[in-house]
C-alpha positions in Angstrom: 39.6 -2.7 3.1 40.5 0.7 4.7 37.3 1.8 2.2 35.2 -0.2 3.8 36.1 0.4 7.1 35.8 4.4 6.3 32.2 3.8 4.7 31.1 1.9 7.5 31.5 4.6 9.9 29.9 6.9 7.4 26.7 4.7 7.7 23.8 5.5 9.7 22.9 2.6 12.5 19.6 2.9 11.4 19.2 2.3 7.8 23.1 1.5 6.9 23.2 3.8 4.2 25.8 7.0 4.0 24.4 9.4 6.4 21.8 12.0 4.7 21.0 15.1 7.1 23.4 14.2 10.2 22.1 15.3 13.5 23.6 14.0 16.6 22.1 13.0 20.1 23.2 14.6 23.6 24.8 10.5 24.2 27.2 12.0 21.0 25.5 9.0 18.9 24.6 10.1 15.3 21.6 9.6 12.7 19.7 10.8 9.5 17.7 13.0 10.3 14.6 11.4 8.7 16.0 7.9 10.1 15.8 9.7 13.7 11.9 11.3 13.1 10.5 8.3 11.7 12.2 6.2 14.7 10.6 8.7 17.2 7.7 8.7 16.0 7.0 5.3 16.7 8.8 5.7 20.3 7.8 9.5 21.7 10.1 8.9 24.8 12.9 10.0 22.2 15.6 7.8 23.4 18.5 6.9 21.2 18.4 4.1 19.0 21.4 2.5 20.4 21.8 3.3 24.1 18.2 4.0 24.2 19.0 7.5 26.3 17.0 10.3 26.2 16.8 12.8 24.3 16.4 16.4 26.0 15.9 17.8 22.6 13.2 17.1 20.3 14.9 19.1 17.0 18.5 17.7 17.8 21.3 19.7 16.1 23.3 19.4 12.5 26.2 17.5 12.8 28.3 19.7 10.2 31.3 17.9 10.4 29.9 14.4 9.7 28.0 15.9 7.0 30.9 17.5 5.3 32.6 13.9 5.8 30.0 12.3 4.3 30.0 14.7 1.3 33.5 14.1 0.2 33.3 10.6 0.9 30.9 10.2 -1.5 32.5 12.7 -4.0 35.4 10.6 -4.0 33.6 7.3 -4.4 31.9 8.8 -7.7 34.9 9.7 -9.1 36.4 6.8 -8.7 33.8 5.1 -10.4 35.5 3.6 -14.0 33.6 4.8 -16.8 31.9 1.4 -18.9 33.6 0.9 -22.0 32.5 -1.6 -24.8 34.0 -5.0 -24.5 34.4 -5.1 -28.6 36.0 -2.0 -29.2 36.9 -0.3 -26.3 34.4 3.2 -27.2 32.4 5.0 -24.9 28.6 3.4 -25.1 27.2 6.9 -26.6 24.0 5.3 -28.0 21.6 2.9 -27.1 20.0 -0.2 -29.1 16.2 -0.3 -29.3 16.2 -3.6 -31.0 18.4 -5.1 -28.7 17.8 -3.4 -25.7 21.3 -2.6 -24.5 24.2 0.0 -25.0 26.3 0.3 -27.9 29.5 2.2 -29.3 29.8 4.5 -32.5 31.5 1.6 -33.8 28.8 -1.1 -32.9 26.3 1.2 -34.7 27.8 1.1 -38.0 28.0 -2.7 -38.0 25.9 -5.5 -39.6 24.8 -7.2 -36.1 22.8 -3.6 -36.3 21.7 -2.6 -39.1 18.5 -0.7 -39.7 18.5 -0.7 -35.9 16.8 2.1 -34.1 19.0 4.3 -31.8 19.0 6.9 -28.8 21.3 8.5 -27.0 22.4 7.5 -23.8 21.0 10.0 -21.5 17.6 10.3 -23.6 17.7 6.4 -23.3 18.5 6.4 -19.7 15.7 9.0 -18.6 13.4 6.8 -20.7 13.9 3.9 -18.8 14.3 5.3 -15.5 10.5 6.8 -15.5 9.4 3.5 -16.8 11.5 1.8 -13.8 10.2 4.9 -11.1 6.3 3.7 -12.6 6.7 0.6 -11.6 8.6 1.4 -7.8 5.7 3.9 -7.2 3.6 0.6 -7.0 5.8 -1.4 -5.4 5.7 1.2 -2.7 1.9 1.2 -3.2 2.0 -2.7 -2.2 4.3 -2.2 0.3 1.8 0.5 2.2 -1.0 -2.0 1.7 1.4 -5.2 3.4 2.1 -2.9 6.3 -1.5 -1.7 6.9 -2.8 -5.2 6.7 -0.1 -6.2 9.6 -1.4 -3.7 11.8 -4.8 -5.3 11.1 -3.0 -8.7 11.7 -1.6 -7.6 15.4 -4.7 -5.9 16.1 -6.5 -9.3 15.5 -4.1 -11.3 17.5 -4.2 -8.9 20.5 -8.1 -9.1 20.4 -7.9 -12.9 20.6 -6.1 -12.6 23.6 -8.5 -10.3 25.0 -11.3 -12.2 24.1 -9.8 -15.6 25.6 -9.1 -14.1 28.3 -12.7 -13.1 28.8 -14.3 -16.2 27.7 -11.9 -17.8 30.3 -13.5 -15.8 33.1 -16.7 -16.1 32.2 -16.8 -19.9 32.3 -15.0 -20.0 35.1 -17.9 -17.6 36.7 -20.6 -20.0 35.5 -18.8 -23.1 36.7 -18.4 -21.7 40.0 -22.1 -21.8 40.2 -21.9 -25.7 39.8 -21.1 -28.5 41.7 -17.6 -29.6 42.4 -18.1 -32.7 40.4 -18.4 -30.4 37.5 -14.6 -29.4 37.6 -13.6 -31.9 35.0 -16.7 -30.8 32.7 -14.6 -27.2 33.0 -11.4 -28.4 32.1 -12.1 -30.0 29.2 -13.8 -26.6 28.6 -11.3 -24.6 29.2 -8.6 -27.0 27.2 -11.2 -26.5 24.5 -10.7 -22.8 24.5 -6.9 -22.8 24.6 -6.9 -25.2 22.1 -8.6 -23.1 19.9 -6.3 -20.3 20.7 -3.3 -22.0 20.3 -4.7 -22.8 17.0 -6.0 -19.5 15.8 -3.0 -17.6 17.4 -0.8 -20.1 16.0 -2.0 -19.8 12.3 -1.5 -15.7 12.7 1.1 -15.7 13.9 2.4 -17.4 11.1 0.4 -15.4 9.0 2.5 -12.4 10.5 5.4 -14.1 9.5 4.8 -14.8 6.5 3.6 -11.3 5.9 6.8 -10.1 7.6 8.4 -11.9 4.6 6.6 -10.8 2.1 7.1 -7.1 3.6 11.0 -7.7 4.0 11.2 -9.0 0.6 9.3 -5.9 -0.7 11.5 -3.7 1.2 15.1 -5.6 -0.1 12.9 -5.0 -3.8 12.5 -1.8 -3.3 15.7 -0.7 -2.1 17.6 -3.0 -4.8 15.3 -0.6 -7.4 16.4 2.7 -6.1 19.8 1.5 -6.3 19.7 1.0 -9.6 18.2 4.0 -9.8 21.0 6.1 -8.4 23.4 3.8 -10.4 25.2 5.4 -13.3 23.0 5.1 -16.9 24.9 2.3 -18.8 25.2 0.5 -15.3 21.5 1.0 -15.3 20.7 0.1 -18.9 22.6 -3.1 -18.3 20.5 -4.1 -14.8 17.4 -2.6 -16.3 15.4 -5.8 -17.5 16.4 -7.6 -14.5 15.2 -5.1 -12.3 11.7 -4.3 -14.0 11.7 -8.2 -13.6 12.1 -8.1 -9.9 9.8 -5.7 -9.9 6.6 -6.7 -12.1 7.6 -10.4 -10.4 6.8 -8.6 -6.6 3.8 -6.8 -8.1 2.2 -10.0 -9.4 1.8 -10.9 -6.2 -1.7 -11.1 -4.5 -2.0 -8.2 -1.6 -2.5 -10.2 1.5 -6.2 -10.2 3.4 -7.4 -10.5 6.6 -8.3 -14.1 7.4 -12.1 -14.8 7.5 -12.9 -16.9 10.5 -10.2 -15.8 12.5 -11.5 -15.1 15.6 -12.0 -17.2 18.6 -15.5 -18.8 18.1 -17.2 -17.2 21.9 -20.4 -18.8 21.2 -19.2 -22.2 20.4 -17.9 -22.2 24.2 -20.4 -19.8 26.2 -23.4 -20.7 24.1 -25.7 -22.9 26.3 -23.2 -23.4 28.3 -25.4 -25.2 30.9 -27.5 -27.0 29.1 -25.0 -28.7 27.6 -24.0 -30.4 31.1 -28.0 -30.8 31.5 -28.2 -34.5 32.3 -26.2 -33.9 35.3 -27.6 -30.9 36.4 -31.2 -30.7 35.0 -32.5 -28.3 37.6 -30.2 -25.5 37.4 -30.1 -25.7 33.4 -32.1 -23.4 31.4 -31.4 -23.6 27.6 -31.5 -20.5 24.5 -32.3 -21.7 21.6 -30.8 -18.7 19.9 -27.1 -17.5 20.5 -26.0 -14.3 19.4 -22.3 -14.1 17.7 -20.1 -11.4 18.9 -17.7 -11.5 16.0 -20.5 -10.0 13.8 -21.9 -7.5 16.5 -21.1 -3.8 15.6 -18.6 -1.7 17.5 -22.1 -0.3 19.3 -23.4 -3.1 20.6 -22.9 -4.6 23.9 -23.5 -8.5 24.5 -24.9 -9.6 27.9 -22.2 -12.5 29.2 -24.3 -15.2 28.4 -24.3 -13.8 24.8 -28.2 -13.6 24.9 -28.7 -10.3 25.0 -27.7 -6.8 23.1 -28.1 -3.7 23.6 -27.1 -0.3 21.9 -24.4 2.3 23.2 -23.5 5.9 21.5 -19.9 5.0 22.1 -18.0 2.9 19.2 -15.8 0.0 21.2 -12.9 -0.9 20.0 -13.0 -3.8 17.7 -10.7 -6.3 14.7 -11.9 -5.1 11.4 -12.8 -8.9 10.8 -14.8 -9.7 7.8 -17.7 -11.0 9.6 -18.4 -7.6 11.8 -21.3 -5.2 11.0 -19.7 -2.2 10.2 -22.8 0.2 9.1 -25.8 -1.0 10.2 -26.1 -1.3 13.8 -26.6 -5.3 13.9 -25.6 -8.8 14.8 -25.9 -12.1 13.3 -26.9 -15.3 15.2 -24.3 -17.7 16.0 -25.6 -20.6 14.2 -28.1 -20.6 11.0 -30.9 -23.4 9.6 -31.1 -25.1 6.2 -34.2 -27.8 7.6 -36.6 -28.0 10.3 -38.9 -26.1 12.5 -37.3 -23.5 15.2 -38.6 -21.1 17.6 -37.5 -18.6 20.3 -38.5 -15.8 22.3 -37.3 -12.1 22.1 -37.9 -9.4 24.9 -38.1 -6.0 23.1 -38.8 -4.1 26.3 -40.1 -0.5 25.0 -38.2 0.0 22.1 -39.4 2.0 19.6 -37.2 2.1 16.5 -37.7 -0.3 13.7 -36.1 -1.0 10.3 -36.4 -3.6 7.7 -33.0 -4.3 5.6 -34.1 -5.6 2.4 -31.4 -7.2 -0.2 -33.9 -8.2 -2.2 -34.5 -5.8 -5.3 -37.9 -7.7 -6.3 -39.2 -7.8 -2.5 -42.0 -5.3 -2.1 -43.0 -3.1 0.9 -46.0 -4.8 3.0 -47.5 -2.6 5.6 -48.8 -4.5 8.8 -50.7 -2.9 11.5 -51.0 -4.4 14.7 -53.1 -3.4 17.7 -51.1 -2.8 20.6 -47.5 -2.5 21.5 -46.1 -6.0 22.3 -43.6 -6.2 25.2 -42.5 -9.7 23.5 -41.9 -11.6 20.0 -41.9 -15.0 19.7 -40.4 -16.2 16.4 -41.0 -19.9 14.5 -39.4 -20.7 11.5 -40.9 -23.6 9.5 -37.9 -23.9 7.0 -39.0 -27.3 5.4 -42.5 -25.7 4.8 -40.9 -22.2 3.9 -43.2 -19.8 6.6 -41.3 -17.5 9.0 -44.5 -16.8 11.7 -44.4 -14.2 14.1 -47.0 -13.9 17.2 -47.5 -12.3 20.6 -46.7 -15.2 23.4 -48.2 -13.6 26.4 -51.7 -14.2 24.6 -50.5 -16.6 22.1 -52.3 -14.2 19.3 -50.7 -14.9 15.4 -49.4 -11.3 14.5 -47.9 -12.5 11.2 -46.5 -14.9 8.7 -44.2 -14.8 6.1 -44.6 -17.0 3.1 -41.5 -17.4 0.9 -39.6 -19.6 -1.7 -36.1 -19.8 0.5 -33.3 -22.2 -0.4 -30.7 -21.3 1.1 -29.1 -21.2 4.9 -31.5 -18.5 7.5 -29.2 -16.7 10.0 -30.9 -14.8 12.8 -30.6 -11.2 12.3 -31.3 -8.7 15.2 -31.0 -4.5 14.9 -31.9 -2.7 17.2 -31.8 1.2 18.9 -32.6 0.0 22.4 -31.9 -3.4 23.9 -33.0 -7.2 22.8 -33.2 -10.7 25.3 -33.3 -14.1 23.9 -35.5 -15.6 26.5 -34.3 -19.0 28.0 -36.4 -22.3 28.0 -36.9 -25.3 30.2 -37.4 -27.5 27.6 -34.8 -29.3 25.0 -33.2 -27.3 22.3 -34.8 -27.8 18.2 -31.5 -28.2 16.0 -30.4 -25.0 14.7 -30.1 -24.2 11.3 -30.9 -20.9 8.8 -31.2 -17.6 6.5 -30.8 -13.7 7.0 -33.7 -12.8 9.1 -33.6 -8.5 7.4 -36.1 -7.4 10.0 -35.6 -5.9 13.4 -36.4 -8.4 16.3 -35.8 -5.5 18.4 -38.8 -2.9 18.5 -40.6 -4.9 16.2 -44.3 -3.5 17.1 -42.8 -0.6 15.5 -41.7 -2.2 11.9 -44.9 -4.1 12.0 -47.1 -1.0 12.1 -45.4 0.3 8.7 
C-alpha cells in the first residue's frame, strides 16, 4: 500500500503515468514536460492544469529533484520485478516455441510435447514480435489521427448548424414581420419546424460525437494497453502477445468514421418560397421562385442573397463544414430540389457577366459551338423532362436561342457557376412541381458559353 501511495505521487496529473521530463509551474504544481506543451498548446493563456494559474514562464524549469525521485522509483520497481520461471520445471524460459507460440525451458525443449519443434532465443524471439506488435500500433495510431480529425469535422459541423439556425431564425422572422399579424401562428409553426429539425440534426451529432468519443477513448485505452506491453519484460510480453495483436487487429477492423451526408439543416426547405407557401392568405404580397438555390452545396465563394435566389461570387473563401454535398473546386451550387417528370421553367438574370464554362461528365458528349447574336441580359430556362428537351431562349423578345435534345433517365438538378452574380427571377403565377438532373452549363454568363 505505502507503494502505491509513493507511485501515485510520482504520477503526472495529466496523463497518470510516472513523471517523464519534470518541470514545475510558479503555483509549485508539477508536469511532464510534453504533458505540459501539448496542454498549452491547446490553451495559449498557459495556466496550470489544476489551479488553472498562470504561467509567467513559457519554458518552465527542470524539476531535478522529482526527476531523480522518479528515476530511483522506477529502478527499484524493476528490480523488484521476479524473474518468470517455467511452471513444470522451475528453469529460466531461455527459448521460445515457434510451433506453439509460447516460451519454453532447456528442459521443455528436449521433451516429446516438442519434438522437431522450431526454436529461438528469447530476446531474438522477443524483438521479433515486438516489431510485428510496433506494425500494428503504428496503425492504430494512424486510426486514431483519423477519429480525431473527423471530430473536429464533427464540432465544426455542429457549431455551423447553430449558426445557420440561428440565421434562418432571423430571416423568417424578417419576412414575417412584413405580414399581417394573423400570420403569427403561420411563423410558429415555422419556426417549431426549424428547431425541430435542429433538435434532430444536433441531436443525432451529438451522439455521433459520442459515439466517436468512444470509439477514440477505446482507441486510446488500446493503444496505451499496447505500449504497455511493450515496455513489459519479453516472456511477460510473449505470454500477452496474441492477446494483444488481437486487441489490436480487432480495433483496426473497424471502419474509420465519416462525416454524415445530409447533415445539415435543410435552409431551403424553410426559406424557400417562403411566401408563397402562405399564398391563399396573402395572394397579393406573394411572389413565387420556381427555382431555389441550396446553400449546403454552394462553394466557400459564393454568397446567397436571403431569399436564397440569388449568388454571386467573392475572392474571399468563407468559412464553411466540409459536408459532402459542398462544391469544393468548381465555383458552383446545386438547386435545392431536382425533376424526374414534367415540364419546368424559370428565369435567370445574368446581368453583364462574361465568364462561361460547360462542366461535362460525360466522356461520349461532344463539343457544340453555338453562336448567338447579341449579348442577352436574361435566360429563361424550360425543361421538358417527359419529352427529354432542355430549351433555352431570350424572354425579353421571346426568341428560341437553343435546345438540347437528350436520352436522360435519371433525376436533373439545377446547376449554376458563375464569375459574376446570378438572380432567379420571381413569378406571379403558381409554381410547376419540381423535379431533375445536373444542368453542367453556366446559367450565369451564359451569352458567353453559347458563343463557343
Amino acid at each position: 500500500q505505502e507503494a502505491e501511495e509513493s507511485e501515485e505521487d510520482l504520477c503526472c496529473p495529466v496523463c497518470q503515468e510516472v513523471f517523464t521530463d519534470p518541470v514545475i509551474l510558479s503555483c509549485s504544481h508539477s508536469f511532464c514536460k510534453d504533458c505540459l506543451k501539448r496542454w498549452w498548446k491547446e490553451r495559449p493563456t498557459h495556466e496550470c492544469p489544476i489551479c488553472k494559474r498562470r504561467s509567467s514562464r513559457p519554458e518552465p524549469p527542470l524539476n531535478r529533484a522529482l526527476k531523480n525521485l522518479c528515476e530511483l522509483f522506477l529502478q527499484d520497481r524493476d528490480q523488484r520485478a521476479p524473474e518468470a520461471l517455467c511452471s513444470l520445471h522451475s528453469e529460466k524460459f531461455k527459448l521460445f516455441c515457434l510451433d506453439h507460440q509460447q516460451p519454453v525451458c532447456v528442459v521443455c525443449c528436449a521433451s516429446d510435447k516438442h519434438t522437431n519443434h522450431r526454436f529461438r532465443p528469447i530476446d531474438e524471439a522477443a524483438q521479433q514480435h515486438k516489431e510485428e506488435l510496433q506494425e500494428n500500433l503504428e496503425a492504430l495510431k494512424k486510426k486514431l489521427k483519423i477519429c480525431e480529425d473527423v471530430q473536429v469535422k464533427f464540432d465544426q459541423t455542429a457549431k455551423h448548424i447553430k449558426v445557420q439556425t440561428r440565421h434562418t431564425e432571423r430571416q423568417i422572422k424578417e419576412q414575417f414581420k412584413k405580414l399581417h399579424q394573423f400570420l403569427a401562428e403561420e411563423e410558429e409553426a415555422r419556426l417549431a419546424a426549424l428547431r425541430e429539425e435542429e433538435e434532430q440534426k444536433s441531436g443525432m451529432m451529438k451522439e455521433k460525437m459520442e459515439a466517436l468519443s468512444r470509439e477514440i477513448a477505446a482507441l486510446s485505452d488500446t493503444v496505451r494497453a499496447t505500449e504497455e506491453e511493450l515496455r513489459a519484460e519479453d516472456v511477460s510480453l510473449l505470454h500477452n502477445y496474441k492477446a494483444a495483436v488481437e486487441r489490436v487487429q480487432r480495433c483496426s477492423l473497424l471502419d474509420d468514421p465519416q462525416l454524415p451526408s445530409g447533415a445539415l439543416i435543410d435552409q431551403a426547405k424553410h426559406l424557400g418560397n417562403l411566401t408563397f407557401n402562405i399564398w391563399n392568405n396573402m395572394n397579393d404580397m406573394v411572389s413565387y421562385t420556381p427555382l431555389i438555390l441550396d446553400p449546403n452545396t454552394a462553394h466557400p465563394q459564393l454568397i446567397l442573397s436571403k431569399d436564397l435566389t440569388s449568388v454571386r461570387r467573392r475572392e474571399e473563401r468563407q468559412q464553411f463544414p466540409d459536408n459532402p454535398e459542398r462544391f469544393d473546386y468548381y465555383i458552383s451550387i446545386l438547386g435545392s430540389v431536382g425533376f424526374t417528370s414534367g415540364t419546368h421553367s424559370w428565369n435567370m438574370e445574368i446581368g453583364d457577366s462574361t465568364g462561361g464554362r460547360e462542366i461535362n461528365f460525360s466522356p461520349l458528349a461532344p463539343k457544340t459551338p453555338l453562336s448567338v447574336q447579341k449579348k442577352f441580359q436574361k435566360i429563361s430556362v424550360n425543361l421538358d423532362w417527359n419529352n427529354r428537351k432542355l430549351l433555352f431562349y431570350d424572354p425579353d423578345t421571346n426568341t428560341h436561342i437553343h435546345t438540347f435534345n437528350n436520352t436522360f433517365t435519371h433525376k436533373i438538378i439545377p446547376y449554376i457557376y458563375t464569375n459574376g452574380k446570378v438572380k432567379v427571377l420571381p413569378l406571379k403565377v403558381s409554381p410547376a412541381p419540381v423535379a431533375s438532373l445536373i444542368l453542367g452549363y453556366e446559367l450565369a454568363g451564359f451569352h458567353s458559353l453559347l458563343g463557343q
